[in-house]
LUMDO-161001 format. One line per 5 residues: number of its first residue (from 1); their letters; for each residue x, y, z of C-alpha. Coordinates in steps of 0.5 Angstrom, whole numbers. Example, Ala and Ser with C-alpha at 12.3 -4.5 7.8 and 13.67 -1.06 7.14 Angstrom:
BEGIN
1) as) 25,-9,16 ~ 27,-2,14
//
This chain:
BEGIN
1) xxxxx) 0,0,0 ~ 3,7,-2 ~ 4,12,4 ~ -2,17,2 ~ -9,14,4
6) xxxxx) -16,16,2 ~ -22,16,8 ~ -28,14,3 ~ -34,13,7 ~ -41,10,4
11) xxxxx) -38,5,-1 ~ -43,-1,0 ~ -47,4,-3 ~ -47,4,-10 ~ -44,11,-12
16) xxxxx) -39,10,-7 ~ -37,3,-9 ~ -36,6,-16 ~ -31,10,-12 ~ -28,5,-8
21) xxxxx) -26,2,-15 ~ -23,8,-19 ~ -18,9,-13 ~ -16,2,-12 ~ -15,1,-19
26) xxxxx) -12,8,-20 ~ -6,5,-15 ~ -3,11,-14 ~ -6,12,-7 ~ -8,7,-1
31) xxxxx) -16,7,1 ~ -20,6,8 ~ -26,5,7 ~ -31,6,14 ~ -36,1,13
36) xxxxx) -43,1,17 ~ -43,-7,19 ~ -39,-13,18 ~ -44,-16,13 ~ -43,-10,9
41) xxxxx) -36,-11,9 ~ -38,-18,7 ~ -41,-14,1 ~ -37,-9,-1 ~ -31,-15,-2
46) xxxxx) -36,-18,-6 ~ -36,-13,-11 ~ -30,-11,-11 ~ -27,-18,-12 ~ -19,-18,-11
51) xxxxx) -18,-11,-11 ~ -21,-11,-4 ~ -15,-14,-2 ~ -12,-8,-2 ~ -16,-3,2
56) xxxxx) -16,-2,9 ~ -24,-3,13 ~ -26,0,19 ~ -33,-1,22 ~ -36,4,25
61) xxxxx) -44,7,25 ~ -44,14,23 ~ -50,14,28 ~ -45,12,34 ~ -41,15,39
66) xxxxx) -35,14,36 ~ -35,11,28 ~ -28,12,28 ~ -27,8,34 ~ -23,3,31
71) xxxxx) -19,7,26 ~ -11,6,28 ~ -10,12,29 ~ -3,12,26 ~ -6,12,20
76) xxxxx) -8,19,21 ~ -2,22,19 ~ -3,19,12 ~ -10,21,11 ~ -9,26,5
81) xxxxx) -16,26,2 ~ -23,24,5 ~ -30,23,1 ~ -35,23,5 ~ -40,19,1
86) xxxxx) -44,16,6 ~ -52,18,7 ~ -59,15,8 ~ -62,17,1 ~ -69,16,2
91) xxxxx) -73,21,0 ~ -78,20,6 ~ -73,19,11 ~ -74,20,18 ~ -73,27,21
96) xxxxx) -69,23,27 ~ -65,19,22 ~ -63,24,18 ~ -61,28,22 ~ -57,22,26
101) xxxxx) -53,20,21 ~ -54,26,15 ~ -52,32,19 ~ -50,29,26 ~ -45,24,22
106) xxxxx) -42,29,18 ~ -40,33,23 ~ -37,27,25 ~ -33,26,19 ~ -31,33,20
111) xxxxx) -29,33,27 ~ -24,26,24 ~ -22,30,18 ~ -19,36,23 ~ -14,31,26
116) xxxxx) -11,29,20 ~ -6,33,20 ~ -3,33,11 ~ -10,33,9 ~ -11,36,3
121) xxxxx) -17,35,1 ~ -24,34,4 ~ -30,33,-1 ~ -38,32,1 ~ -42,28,-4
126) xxxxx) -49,31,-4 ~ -55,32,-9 ~ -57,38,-14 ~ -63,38,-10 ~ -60,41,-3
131) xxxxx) -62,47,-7 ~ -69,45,-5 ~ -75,48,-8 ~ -71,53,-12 ~ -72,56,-19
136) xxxxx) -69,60,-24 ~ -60,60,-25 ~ -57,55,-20 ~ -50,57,-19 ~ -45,53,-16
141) xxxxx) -45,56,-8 ~ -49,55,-2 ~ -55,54,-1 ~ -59,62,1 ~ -63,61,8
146) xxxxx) -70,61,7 ~ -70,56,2 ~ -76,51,2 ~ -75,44,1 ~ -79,38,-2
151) xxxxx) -77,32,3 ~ -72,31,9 ~ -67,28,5 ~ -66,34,2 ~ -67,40,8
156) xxxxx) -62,33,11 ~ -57,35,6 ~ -57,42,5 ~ -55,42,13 ~ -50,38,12
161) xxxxx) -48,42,6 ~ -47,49,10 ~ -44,45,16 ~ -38,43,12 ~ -37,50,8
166) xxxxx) -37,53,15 ~ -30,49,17 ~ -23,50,16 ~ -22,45,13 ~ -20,45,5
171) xxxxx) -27,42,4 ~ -31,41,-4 ~ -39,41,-4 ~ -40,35,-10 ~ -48,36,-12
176) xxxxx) -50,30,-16 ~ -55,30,-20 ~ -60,24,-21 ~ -56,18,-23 ~ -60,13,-28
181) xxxxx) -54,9,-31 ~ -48,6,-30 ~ -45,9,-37 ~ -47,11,-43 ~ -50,5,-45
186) xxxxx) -55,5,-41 ~ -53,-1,-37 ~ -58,0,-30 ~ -53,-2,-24 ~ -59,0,-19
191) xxxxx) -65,3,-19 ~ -68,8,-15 ~ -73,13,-14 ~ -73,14,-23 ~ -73,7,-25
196) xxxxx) -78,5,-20 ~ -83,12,-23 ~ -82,9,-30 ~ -84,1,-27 ~ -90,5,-24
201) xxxxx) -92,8,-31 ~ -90,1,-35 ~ -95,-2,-30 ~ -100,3,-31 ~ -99,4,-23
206) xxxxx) -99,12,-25 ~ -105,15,-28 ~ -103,21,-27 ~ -96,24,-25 ~ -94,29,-22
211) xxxxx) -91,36,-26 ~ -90,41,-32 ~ -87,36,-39 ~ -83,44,-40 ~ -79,41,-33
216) xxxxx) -72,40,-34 ~ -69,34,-31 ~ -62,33,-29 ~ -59,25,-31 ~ -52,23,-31
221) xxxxx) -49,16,-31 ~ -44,14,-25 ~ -39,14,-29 ~ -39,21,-30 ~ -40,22,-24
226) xxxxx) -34,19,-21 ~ -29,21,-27 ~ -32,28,-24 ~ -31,28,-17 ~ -24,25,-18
231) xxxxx) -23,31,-21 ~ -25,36,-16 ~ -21,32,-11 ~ -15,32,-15 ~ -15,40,-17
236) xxxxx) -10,44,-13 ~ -14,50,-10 ~ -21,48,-12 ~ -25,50,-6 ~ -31,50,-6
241) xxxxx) -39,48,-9 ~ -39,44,-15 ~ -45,41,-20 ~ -44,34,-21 ~ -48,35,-27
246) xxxxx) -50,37,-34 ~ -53,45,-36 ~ -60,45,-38 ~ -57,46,-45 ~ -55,39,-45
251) xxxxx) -62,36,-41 ~ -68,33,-42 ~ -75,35,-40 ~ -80,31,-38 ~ -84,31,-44
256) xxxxx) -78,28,-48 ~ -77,23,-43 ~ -84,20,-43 ~ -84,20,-50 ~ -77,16,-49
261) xxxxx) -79,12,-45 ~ -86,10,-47 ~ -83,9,-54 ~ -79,3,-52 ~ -84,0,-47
266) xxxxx) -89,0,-54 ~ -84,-5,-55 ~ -86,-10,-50 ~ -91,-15,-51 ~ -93,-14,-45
271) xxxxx) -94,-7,-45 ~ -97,-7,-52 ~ -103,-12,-49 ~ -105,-8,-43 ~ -106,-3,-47
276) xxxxx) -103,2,-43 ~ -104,9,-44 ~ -99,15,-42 ~ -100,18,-35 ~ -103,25,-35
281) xxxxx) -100,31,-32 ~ -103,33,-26 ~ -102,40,-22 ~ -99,41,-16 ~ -105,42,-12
286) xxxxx) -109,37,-16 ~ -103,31,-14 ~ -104,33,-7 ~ -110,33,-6 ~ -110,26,-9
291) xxxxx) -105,22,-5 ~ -108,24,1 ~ -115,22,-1 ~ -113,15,-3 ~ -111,12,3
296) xxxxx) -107,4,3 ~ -113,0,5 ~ -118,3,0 ~ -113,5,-6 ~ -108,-1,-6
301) xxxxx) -103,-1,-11 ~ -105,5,-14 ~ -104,8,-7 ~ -97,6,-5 ~ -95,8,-12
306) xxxxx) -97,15,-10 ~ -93,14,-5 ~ -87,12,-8 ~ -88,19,-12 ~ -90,24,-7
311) xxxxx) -83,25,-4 ~ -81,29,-10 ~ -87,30,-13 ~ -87,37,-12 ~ -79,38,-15
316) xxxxx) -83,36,-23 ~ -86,43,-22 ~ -79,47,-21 ~ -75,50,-27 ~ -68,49,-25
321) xxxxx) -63,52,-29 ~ -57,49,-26 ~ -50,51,-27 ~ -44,47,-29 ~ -39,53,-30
326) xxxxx) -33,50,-24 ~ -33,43,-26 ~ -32,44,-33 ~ -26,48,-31 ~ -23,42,-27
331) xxxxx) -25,36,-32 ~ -22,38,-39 ~ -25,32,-42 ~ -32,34,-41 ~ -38,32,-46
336) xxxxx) -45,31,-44 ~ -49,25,-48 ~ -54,26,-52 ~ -59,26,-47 ~ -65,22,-50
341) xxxxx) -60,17,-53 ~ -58,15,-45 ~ -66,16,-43 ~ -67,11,-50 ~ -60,7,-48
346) xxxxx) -63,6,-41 ~ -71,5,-41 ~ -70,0,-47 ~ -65,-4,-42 ~ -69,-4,-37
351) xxxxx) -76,-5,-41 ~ -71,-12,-43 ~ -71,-15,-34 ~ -77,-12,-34 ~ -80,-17,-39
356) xxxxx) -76,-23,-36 ~ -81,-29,-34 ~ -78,-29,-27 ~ -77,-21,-27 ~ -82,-19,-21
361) x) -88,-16,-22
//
């Protein structure tokens, strides 16, 4: 192991994971991994096959007294870069929890990082959407007071945000927008609240849906995302906040991502003889309204897809117009995908397990 080492927390999770992988096969820097439980040791092992030979494990709940507790504290001196990846990302997280371990455990990294005496970097992976309900340019910088939210998870992340932007330490805010693939390809490497609304819509779960079709949407693949926050991490001198995204030029809209989508799921069989019809947009009030009316037990479910949906639900009214102009001038390679391409590239592998006899229903 070389004598530099990063801190990466949050690896079983899949962002963190693709992480762990780069730097361990970048070679040029040691890797501690704090992990929650000895099973998701376990895990991560699994995934990272024979690289994980190579990293040194710590286990340590962020929402304990000491998660670091079992870190040597040897290692300390050598800690020159740490990336805090680990968060619950449930759009209906808890309060508590979120606070616990979203805002509670990342002063808690923080207060790590302040002992690592050549630390040179410090980076918090967040969301684009730690800039809550908030319309119009979004530039990469703090979060104003007063901003209102759409869930916990956010409000939850803007917190740990301005928590990290007022310590010393040599600190990067990475917001990374909705990740929908692994790669340009399409390849799904885990689902999340975007996949599932789309087997919502392929099922016929969802009627109606939430927002405006004008609404931009900001997708990227993990790949992106990774080659990105590498090199933020990697810049000399580049404090500060950065969107791990495409600008509005280069992203879809709601509309365009239906039409998508519905064209490859007009491909399944399936599909086809359910005739299902595209869901209706219903305004904000409207969608409101509607979910508190269906109750579990009456609606179903119909009600828990309205569940799933209703977290974000009020984000598909707000026009964002993110702004990307510090990452490109720290990722010379920048070039963003044609985003109908991957939306099209994407729904049509997932219409291909979605039509798998024993895919689940």
């Amino acid at each position: 192991m070389t004598g530099n080492l990063v801190l990466l927390t949050g690896a079983s999770g899949y962002l963190g994971g693709a992480l762990a992988r780069r730097y361990l096969q970048r070679g040029d820097l040691g890797l501690v991994l704090l992990v929650r439980t000895r099973q998701n040791r376990e895990d991560i092992e699994r995934h990272l096959g024979p690289l994980a030979a190579h990293a040194r494990f710590v286990v340590g709940d962020l929402a304990s007294l000491d998660p670091f507790a079992d870190l040597d504290p040897a290692l300390l001196p050598r800690i020159t870069a740490v990336v805090h990846c680990a968060a619950v990302t449930r759009f209906n997280v808890e309060p508590e929890l979120a606070t616990s371990v979203n805002i509670e455990g990342t002063a808690k990294v923080v207060a790590l990082a302040r002992r690592c005496g050549a630390l040179r970097s410090f980076g918090l992976v967040s969301t684009v959407y730690a800039t809550g309900l908030a319309a119009g340019p979004l530039y990469e910088a703090p979060t104003p007071d007063g901003t209102e939210f759409a869930n916990t998870y956010e409000w939850s992340k803007c917190a740990a945000e301005r928590l990290v932007a007022t310590t010393d330490l040599p600190w990067r805010i990475l917001r990374v927008s909705t990740v929908i693939a692994d790669d340009d390809s399409g390849t799904v490497g885990q689902h999340n609240a975007f996949h599932h609304t789309l087997k919502l819509c392929f099922r016929g779960l969802l009627p109606l849906l939430p927002g405006r079709g004008d609404t931009p949407l900001y997708l990227v693949t993990a790949e992106f995302a990774v080659d990105a926050i590498d090199a933020v991490m990697n810049a000399p001198n580049a404090g500060g906040v950065y969107h791990i995204a495409h600008p509005r030029g280069s992203s879809i809209t709601l509309d365009h991502l239906l039409d998508a989508a519905f064209e490859q799921f007009a491909r399944a069989p399936r599909f086809r003889r359910r005739r299902i019809l595209r869901p209706l947009y219903a305004d904000e009030e409207s969608f409101r309204l509607l979910v508190e009316g269906v109750s579990p037990a009456a609606g179903g479910l119909v009600a828990r897809a309205l569940g799933n949906v209703a977290p974000f639900a009020r984000q598909l009214y707000v026009h964002k117009d993110v702004d990307n102009t510090r990452l490109r001038r720290v990722l010379p390679t920048y070039a963003p995908p044609d985003p109908i391409r991957l939306v099209t590239d994407t729904c049509r592998r997932l219409v291909l397990g979605w039509e798998q006899p024993d895919a689940p229903r």
